[in-house]
N, C-alpha and C positions, 0 to 999 in steps of 0.2 A: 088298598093294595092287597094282592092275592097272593101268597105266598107258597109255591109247592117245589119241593126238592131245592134246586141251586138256582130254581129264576124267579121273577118278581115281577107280575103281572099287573101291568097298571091301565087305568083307561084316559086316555089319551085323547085330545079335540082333534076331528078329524076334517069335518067341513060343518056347514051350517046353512040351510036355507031359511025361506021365510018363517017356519015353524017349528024347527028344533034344531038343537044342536045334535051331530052323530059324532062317534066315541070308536076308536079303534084299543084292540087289544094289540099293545105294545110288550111284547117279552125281553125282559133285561136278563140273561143268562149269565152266569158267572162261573169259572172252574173254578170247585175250592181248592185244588190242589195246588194252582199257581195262581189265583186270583186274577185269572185273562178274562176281559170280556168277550163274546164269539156276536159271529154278526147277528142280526135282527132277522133279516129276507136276505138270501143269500140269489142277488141275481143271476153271477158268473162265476169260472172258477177262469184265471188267467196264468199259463204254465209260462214258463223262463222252457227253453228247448234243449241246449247242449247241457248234457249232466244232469238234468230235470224229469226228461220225457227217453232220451235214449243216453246209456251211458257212454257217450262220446268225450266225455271229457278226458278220459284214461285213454282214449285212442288220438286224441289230441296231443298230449301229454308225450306220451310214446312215438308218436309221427314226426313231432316235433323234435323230438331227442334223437332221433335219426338220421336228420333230415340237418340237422346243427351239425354231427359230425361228419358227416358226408357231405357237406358244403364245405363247413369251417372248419373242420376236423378237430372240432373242441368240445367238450363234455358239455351238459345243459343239466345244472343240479335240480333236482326233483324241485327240493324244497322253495328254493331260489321262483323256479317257474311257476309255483302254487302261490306264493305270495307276491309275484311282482305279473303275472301274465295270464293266468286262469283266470273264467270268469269276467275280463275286461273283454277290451275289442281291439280292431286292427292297428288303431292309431295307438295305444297303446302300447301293445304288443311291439310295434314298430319300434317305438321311441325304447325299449329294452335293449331289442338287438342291435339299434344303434350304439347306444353307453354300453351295455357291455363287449358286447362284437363289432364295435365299426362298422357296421353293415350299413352302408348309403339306403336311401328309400328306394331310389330304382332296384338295387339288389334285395332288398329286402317286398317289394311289388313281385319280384321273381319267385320266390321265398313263400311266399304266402300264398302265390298260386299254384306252386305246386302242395303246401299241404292241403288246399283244398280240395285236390285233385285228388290227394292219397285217402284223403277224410270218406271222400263221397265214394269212392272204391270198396271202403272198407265199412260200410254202413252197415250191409250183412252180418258183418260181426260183433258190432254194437248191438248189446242185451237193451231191450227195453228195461227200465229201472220198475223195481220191487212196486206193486200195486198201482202203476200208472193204467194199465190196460181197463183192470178193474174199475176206476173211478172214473175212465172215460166212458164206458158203458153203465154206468150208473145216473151220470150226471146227466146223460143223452135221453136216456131211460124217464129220469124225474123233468124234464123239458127246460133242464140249466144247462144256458149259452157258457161253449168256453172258445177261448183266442191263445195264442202263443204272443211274446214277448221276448224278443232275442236281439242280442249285438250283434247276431251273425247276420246272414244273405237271408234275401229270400228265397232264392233260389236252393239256396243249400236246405232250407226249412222246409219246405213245398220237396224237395226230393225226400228229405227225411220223414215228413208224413205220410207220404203216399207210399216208401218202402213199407213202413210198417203197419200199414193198413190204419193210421190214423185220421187222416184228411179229411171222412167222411163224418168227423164227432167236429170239428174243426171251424165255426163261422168267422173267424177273421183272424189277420196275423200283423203284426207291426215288430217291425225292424228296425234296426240304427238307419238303415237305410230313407227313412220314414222322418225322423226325427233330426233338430238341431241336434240335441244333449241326448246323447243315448246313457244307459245304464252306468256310473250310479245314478244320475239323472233320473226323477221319475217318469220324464216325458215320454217311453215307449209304455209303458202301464198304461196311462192317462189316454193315451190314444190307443189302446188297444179295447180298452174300457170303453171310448166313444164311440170307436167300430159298432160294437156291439150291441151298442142304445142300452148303457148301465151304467150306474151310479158305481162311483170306483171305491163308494164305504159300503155297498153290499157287495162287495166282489173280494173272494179269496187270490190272493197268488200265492204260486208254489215256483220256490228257487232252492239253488242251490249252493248259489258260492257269494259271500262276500259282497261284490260292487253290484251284483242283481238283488242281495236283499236289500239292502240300503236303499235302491231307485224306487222299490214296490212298498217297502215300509213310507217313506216317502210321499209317497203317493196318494195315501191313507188305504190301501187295499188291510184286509187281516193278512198278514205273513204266515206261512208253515213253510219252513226253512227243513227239507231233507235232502240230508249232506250226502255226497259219493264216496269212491273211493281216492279222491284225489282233495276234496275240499272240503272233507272230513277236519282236515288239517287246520282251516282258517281259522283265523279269529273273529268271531262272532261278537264281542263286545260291547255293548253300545248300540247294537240290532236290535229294533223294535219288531221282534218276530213274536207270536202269539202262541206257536207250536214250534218244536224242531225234534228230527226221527224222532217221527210218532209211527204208529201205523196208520198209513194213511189213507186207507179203505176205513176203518173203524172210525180214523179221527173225522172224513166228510161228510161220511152217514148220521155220523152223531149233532154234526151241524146243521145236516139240512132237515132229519128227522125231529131237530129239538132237544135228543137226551142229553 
């Protein structure tokens, strides 16, 4: 065993024909600072979309709180919607404004189309989140495939890439649409990964809130969990994430360069 800096170089059976055995170098990397393993070969990088890739979660948040009083004429508490409705998905979300607002599912079917209405309107105004842009041309750059993994639409993700000039880094997308068990469930990861023709333990994802890490940790992906301004808030506890706000131009480079 080859010992240099934080990884541990070993040789490893790789195949064997009629006359020898052949030997791959296998690097076992370790961060001494939190004792994380980091991947091997890092096939893909697989994003979570709202709050991830553009910060739509705050314009979610806000649309929604709108959208509650102008309907219901009732307050919608910050905190209340971070921990019962961020980061889930429709049937979810549904089953909120039912117990706490009464809201029937036909009214609430009405409800949810018009925020996705105001959502997709307001897309313009959603900042791409800190070093996303960077690590998509990076990643494009080095010839690692990456996929989106969302509870949202497809429709809604395909308009949100192509505003932002992301679409073109982009080879496959999986949706709740897609799947029985969408997030926490890890089955939109898992299929987003076989999209891709990659093994989902050399694939990183990158989430953002709560019931998206849990589906991706799951799933056996590496997690780096960087939080917004909305799901900064969560409780993370119990998340087998490997990184969280890190800088995440330094933290991918450092992965796929080895340091």
């Amino acid at each position: 065993m080859l010992m240099l800096s934080n990884c541990s170089f070993v040789l490893s059976p790789y195949y064997f024909d009629f006359f020898r055995l052949h030997y791959k170098i296998v690097s076992i990397c370790i961060d001494d600072k939190k004792r994380r393993f980091v991947v091997n070969k890092l096939e893909a990088v697989i994003f979570d979309f709202d709050g991830t890739i553009v910060d739509t979660e705050k314009v979610y948040y806000e649309n929604m709180r709108d959208l509650t009083e102008e309907v219901l004429g009732q307050k919608l508490d910050k905190m209340d919607y971070i921990q019962n409705v961020s980061g889930t998905n429709e049937e979810t979300s549904k089953r909120y404004y039912n117990k706490k607002y009464s809201m029937s599912s036909k009214e609430y079917d009405k409800f949810e189309e018009e925020i996705t209405k105001r959502i997709l309107d307001n897309y313009h105004n959603a900042p791409v989140l800190p070093g996303i842009a960077e690590v998509m041309e990076y990643l494009h750059d080095k010839g690692i495939k990456m996929a989106v993994a969302s509870n949202g639409k497809r429709g809604h993700i395909e308009t949100g890439l192509q505003r932002k000039g992301f679409d073109k880094y982009i080879s496959a997308i999986a949706t709740k649409e897609d799947v029985v068990n969408p997030k926490p469930a890890p089955d939109i990861y898992l299929l987003a990964a076989e999209k891709l023709g990659a093994d989902i333990k050399n694939t990183i994802a990158i989430e953002d809130s709560r019931p998206g890490a849990l589906g991706a940790a799951s799933s056996g992906a590496t997690l780096i969990v960087q939080t917004n301004d909305i799901t900064k808030y969560m409780d993370f506890s119990g998340v087998n994430y490997k990184y969280k706000d890190v800088d995440l131009v330094e933290t991918i480079k450092a992965i796929v360069e080895g340091d």
